[in-house]
C-alpha positions as CSV (number, residue, x, y, z in Angstrom):
1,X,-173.4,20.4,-100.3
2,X,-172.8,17.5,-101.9
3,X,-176.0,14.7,-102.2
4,X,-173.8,12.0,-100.7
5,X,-173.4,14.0,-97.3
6,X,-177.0,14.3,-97.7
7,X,-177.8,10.4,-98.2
8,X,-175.3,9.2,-96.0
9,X,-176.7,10.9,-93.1
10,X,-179.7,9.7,-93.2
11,X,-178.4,6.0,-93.7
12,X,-177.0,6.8,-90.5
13,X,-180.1,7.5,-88.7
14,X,-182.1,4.7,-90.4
15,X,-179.0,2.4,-89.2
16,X,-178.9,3.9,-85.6
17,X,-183.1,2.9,-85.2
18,X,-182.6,-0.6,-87.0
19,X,-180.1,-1.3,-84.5
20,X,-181.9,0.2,-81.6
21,X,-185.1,-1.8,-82.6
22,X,-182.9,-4.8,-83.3
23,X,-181.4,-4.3,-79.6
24,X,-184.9,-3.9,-78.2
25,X,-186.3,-7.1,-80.1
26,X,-183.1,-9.3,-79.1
27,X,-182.8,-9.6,-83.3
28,X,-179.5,-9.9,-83.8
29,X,-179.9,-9.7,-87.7
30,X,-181.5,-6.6,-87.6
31,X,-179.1,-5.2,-85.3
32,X,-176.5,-6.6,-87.7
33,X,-178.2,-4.6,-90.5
34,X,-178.4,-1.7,-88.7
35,X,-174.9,-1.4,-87.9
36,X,-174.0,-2.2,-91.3
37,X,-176.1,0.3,-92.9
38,X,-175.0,3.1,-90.6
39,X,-171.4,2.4,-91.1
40,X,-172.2,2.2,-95.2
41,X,-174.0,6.0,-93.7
42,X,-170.9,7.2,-92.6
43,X,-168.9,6.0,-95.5
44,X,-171.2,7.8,-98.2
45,X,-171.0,10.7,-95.8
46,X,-167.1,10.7,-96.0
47,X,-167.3,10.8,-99.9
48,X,-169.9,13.6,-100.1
49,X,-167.1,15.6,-97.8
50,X,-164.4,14.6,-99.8
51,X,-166.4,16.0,-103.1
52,X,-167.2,19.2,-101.6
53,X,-163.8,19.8,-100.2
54,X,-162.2,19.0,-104.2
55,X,-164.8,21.4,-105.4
56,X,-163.9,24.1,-102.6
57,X,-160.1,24.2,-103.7
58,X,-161.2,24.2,-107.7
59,X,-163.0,27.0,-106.8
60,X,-160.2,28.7,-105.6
């Protein structure tokens, strides 16, 4: 498994609770930030696929 899956994931879950707490608190910033970071999350995640699936068909 590629480290990028690994990271991206847990952008994604530190995005999700910055936006929840940012939702909760009326911040809008930190919701802002939150959102942000989990899409970057999802992004990094998406690469980290991408790698294993290139490595997958070398090893082939």
């Amino acid at each position: 498994m590629d480290k990028n899956r690994i990271d991206g994931a847990a952008k994604q879950v530190k995005g999700t609770i910055k936006e929840a707490i940012g939702k909760v608190t009326g911040d809008r910033a930190t919701q802002a930030e939150g959102v942000a970071e989990k899409t970057a999350g999802k992004v990094q995640e998406n690469v980290g696929k991408a790698a294993d699936a290139v490595k997958d068909k070398l090893k082939k």
